[in-house]
C-alpha positions in Angstrom: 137.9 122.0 71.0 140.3 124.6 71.7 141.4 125.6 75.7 141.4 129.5 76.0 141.8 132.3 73.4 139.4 133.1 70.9 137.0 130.2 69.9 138.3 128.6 66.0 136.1 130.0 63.5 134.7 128.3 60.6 132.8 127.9 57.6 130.4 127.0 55.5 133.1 125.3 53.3 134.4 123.4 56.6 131.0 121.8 57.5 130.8 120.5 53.8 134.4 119.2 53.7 133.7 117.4 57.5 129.9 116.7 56.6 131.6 114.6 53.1 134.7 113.2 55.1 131.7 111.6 57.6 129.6 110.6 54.7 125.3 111.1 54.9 125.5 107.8 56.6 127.0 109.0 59.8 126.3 112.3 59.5 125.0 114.3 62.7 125.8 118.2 64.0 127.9 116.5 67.0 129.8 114.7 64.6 130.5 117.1 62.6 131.3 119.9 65.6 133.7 116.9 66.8 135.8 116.7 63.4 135.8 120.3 63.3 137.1 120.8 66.8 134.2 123.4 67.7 130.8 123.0 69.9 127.8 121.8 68.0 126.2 125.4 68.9 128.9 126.6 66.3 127.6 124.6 63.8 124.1 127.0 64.0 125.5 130.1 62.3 125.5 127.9 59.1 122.8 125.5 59.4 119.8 125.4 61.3 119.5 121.8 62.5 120.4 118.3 61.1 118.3 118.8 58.2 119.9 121.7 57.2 123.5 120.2 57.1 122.0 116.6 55.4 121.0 119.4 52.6 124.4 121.1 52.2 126.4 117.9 51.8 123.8 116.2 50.4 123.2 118.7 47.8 127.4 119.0 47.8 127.6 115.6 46.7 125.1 115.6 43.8 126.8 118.4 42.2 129.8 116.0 41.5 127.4 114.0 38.8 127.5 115.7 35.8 125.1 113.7 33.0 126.1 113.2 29.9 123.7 113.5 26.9 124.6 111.5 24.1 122.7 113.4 21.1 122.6 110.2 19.3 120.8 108.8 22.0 116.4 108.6 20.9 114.6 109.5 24.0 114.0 105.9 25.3 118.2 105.3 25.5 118.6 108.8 26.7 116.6 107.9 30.0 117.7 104.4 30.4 121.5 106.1 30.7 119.6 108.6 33.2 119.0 105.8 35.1 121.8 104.2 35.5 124.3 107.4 35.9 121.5 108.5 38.7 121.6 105.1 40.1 125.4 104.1 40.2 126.1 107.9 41.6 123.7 107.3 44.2 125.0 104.0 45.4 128.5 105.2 45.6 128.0 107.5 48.5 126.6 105.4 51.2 123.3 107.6 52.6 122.8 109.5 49.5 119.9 107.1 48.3 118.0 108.1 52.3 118.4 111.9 51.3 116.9 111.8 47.7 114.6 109.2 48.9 113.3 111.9 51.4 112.6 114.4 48.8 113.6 114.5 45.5 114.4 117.7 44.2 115.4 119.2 47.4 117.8 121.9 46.9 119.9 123.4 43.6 122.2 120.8 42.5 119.0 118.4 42.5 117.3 121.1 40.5 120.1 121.5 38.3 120.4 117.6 37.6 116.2 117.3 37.2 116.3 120.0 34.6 118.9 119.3 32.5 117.5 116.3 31.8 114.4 117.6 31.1 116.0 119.5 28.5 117.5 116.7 27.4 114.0 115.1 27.2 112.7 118.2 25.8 115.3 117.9 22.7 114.2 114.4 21.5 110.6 115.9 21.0 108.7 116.0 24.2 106.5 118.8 25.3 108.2 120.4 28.9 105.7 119.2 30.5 105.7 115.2 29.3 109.4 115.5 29.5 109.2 116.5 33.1 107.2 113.4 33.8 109.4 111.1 32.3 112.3 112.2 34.0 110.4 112.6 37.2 109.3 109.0 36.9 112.7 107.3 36.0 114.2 109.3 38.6 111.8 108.0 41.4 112.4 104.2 40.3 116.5 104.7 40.5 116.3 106.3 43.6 114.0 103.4 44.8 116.6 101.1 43.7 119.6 102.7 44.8 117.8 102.8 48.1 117.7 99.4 48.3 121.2 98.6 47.2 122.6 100.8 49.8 120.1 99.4 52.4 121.4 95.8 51.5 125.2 97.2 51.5 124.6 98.6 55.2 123.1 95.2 56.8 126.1 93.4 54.5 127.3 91.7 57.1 125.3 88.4 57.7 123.8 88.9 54.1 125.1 85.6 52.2 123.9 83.5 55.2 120.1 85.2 55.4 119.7 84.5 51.8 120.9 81.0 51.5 118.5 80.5 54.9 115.1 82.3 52.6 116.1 80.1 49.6 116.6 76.8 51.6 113.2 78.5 52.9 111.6 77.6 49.9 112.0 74.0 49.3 108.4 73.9 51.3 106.7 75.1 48.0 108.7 73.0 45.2 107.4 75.5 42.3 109.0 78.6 43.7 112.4 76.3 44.7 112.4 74.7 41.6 111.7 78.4 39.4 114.7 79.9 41.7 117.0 77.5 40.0 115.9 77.6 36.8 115.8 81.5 36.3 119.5 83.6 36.3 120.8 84.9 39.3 121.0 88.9 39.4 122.9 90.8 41.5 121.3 94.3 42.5 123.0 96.7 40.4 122.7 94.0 36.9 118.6 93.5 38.6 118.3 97.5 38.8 119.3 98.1 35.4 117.2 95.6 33.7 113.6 96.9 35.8 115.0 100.4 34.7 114.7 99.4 30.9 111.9 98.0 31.7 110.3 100.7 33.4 111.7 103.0 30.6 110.3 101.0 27.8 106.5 100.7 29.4 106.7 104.9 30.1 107.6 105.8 26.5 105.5 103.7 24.8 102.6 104.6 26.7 103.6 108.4 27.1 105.2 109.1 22.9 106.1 112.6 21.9 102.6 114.4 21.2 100.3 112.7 23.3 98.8 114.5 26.2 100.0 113.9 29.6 96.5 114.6 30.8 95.1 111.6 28.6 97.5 109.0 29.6 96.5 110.0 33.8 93.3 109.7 32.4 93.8 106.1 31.3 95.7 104.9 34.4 93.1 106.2 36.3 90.4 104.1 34.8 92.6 101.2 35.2 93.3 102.0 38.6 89.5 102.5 39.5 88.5 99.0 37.7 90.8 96.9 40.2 89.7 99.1 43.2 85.8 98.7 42.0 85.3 96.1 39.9 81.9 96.4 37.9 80.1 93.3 39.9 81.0 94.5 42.7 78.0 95.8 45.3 78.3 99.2 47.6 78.2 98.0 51.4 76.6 101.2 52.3 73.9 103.6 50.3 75.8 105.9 48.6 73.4 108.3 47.1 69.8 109.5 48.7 67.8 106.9 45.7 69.9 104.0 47.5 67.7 104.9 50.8 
């Protein structure tokens, strides 16, 4: 901070440049004041409190990832690649995966990245609105995943000797110790991917261009409702005036 004369005057640009320098991870008003050389109270001419500056270099940041759209892509391949681009963008900027996991769009280069590929959605032969729930729902399971990769990144240290500790862990029930072995060994990003496909696979073929968006809730919802209350299963209270 500067000693006498007139206090150094910033901008919006500054708090960005210092906000990305810091990284989401670390990123606080007084850190940012300090970088800057100026008082956190200078900061509140351009942001209103800490989630105002996690929005503009959060939102900053995502405007770097520009998607491609392979046309020769069908629908199910074009969202897969969603994924992934989503998910290794994320996982490169440590913190990113805490701000779109807080709310996801959140400001204009969230917007921008959500509708494009809707459009892109849109193209292959989806309504707007099925195309907006695909997209919505592939973008929720990266962002879930990336979350969890850049959790696991952050407590690195210690990692290797936690897991070997669960898996020596499971030597008390031989089935899961014996399974553990037998199945491949994944590391997050290669796991990620594959429950991406996987998620991506189940959406299309339950949600194909024409159906109704309305009739697949509808469908889920019955499903839903027979696990919570299964037909055999008897009310512990009255719940109608005849049950008196």
């Amino acid at each position: 901070m500067r000693i006498g004369g007139r206090p150094r005057q910033i901008e919006t640009d500054d708090i960005i440049a210092a906000g990305r320098g810091i990284g989401l991870r670390e990123l606080s008003l007084n850190a940012v004041a300090s970088r800057l050389g100026v008082s956190s109270a200078a900061l509140y001419r351009h942001v209103a409190n800490r989630w105002g500056l996690e929005q503009l270099v959060g939102e900053s940041l995502l405007a770097d990832l520009d998607l491609r759209d392979d046309p020769d892509h069908d629908a199910q391949t074009q969202l897969l690649s969603f994924g992934i681009q989503l998910f290794d963008f994320v996982v490169e900027h440590p913190g990113l995966a805490s701000y779109v996991q807080t709310l996801f769009p959140r400001g204009e280069s969230g917007r921008r990245l959500l509708a494009r590929e809707t459009a892109a959605i849109e193209a292959r032969g989806y309504s707007t609105d099925a195309a907006i729930v695909l997209t919505s729902a592939v973008a929720t399971q990266t962002i879930g995943h990336a979350a969890a990769e850049d959790a696991q990144r952050a407590r690195s240290e210690g990692w290797d000797t936690q897991r070997e500790e669960a898996i020596e862990g499971m030597r008390n029930v031989d089935r899961l110790y014996q399974a553990h072995h037998r199945l491949p060994q994944l590391s997050m990003p290669h796991y990620a991917r594959l429950m991406l496909a996987t998620t991506v696979r189940a959406i299309v073929d339950i949600l194909p261009p024409g159906r109704d968006v309305g009739e697949v809730i509808a469908e889920l919802e019955a499903l839903v409702a027979a696990v919570e209350s299964p037909a055999d299963e008897t009310p512990p209270f009255p719940t109608e005036a005849k049950d008196l």
